[in-house]
C-alpha positions in Angstrom: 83.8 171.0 88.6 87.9 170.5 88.8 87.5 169.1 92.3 84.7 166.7 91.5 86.8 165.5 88.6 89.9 165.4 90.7 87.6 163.1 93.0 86.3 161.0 90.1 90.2 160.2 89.1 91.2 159.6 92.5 88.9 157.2 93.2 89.2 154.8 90.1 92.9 155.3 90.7 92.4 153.6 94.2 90.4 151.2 92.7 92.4 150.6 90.3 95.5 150.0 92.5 92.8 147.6 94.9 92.0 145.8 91.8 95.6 145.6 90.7 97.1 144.4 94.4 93.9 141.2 94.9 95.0 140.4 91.4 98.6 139.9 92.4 97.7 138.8 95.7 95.5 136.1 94.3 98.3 134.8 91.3 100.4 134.5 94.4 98.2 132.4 96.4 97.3 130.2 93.2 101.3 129.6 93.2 101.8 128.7 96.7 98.8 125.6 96.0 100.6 124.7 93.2 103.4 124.0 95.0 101.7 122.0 97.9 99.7 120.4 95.2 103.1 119.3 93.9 104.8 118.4 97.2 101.4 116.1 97.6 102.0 114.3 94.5 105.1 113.8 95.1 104.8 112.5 98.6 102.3 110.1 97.1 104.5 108.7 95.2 107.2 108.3 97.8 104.9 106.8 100.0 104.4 104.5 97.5 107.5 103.6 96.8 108.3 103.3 101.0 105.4 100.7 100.9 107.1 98.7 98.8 110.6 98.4 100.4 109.3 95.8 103.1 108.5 93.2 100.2 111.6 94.6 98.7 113.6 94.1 101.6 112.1 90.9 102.8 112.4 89.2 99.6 116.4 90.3 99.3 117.1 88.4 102.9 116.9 85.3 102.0 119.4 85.9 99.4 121.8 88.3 101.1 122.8 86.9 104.0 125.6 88.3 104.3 125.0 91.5 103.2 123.0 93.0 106.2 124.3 96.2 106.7 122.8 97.5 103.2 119.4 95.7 104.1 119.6 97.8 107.4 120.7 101.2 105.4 117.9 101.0 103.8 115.7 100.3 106.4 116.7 103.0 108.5 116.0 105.5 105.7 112.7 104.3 105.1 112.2 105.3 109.2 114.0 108.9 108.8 111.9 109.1 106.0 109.1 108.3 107.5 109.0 110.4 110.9 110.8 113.6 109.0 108.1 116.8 109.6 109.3 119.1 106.8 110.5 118.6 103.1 113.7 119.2 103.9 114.5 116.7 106.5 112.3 114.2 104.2 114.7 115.1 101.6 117.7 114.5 103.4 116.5 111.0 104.5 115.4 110.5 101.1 118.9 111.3 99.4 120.1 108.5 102.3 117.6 106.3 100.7 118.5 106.7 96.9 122.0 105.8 98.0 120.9 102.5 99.7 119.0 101.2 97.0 121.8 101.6 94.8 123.8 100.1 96.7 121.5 97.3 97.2 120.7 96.7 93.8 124.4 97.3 92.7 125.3 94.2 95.8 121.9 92.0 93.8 124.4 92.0 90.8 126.4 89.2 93.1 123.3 86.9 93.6 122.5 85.5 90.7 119.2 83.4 92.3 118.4 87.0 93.7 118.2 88.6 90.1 116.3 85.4 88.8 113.5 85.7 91.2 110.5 86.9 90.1 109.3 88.5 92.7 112.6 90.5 93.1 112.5 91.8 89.7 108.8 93.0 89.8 109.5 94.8 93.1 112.6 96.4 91.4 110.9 97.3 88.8 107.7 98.8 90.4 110.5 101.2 92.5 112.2 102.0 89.4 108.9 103.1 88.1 108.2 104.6 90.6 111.0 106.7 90.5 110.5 107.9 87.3 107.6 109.4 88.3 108.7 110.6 91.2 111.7 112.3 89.1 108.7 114.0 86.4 106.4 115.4 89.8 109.5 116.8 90.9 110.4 118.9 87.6 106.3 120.1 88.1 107.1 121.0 91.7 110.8 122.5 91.3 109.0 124.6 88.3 106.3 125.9 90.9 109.1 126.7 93.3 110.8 128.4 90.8 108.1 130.8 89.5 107.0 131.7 93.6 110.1 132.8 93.8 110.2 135.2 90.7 107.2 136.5 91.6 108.0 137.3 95.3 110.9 138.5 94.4 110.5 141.1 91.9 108.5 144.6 91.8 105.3 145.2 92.2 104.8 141.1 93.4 107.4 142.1 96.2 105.5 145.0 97.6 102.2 142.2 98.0 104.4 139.2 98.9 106.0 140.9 101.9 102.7 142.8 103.5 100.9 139.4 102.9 104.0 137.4 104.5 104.6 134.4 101.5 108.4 132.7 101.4 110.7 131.6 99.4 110.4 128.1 99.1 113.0 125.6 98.6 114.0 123.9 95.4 113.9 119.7 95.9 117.0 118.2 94.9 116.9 114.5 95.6 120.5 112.8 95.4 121.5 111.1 91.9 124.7 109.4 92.3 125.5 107.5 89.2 
């Protein structure tokens, strides 16, 4: 009778802990889509915004014309941008193209027909807008980031996280140079 019992215990205890591990094993996985759901909104966005520095771009050259080497910062960035694999080489190339655009809106201060032309100020303020956005899908994604990394890094999560090989992930921090 004691054994059977003993048996009986045992075996919702392993259930138990089963139960217990797919329940932290699936909050974990529900994380780590959160945070590419994130990085795809975000890259979304950035897209486009990179879409829109052609026009941006184009329209500024006739104005600028002496001012070249912030049209071709900017361009460059958009390419790094463009042709970086991982988040955090499009990050980098993205903090290189925060800094060109204020630049090259700060250097649009000294052309005064630049600043009146309509198309100019709709394209400056579609980016603007769009980096507002891109700013609030970051807080959502650096939030994600944030709580994988709790959870993988504290007991019993730990124990699941390392058998079932998730990361870290990486915090995005985008330049913001005032």
């Amino acid at each position: 009778m004691i054994m059977m019992l003993s048996t009986i215990v045992f075996i919702f205890l392993v259930i138990g802990i089963l139960a217990y591990t797919v329940g932290i094993y699936n909050g974990l996985v529900v994380i780590k889509n959160n945070i590419d759901k994130s990085w795809a909104n975000i890259d979304v966005l950035l897209k486009q915004r990179h879409d829109e520095l052609p026009k941006l771009l184009e329209t500024c050259k006739g104005y600028m014309k002496y001012e070249q080497g912030v049209l071709e910062a900017v361009t460059k960035a958009r390419t790094a941008f463009m042709s970086a694999p991982t988040i955090e080489q499009k990050t980098l190339a993205e903090n290189e193209l925060v800094k060109g655009l204020k630049t090259l809106f700060a250097v649009a201060e000294n052309y005064p027909d630049l600043k009146a032309d309509e198309s100019f100020r709709h394209l400056q303020g579609r980016i603007s807008g769009l980096e507002e956005s891109i700013a609030d899908r970051r807080e959502l994604y650096n939030e994600a980031v944030n709580l994988n990394n709790i959870r993988i890094g504290t007991f019993p999560d730990l124990v699941v996280a390392g058998l079932f090989d998730f990361k870290p992930a990486s915090l995005l921090e985008f330049a913001v140079e005032q």
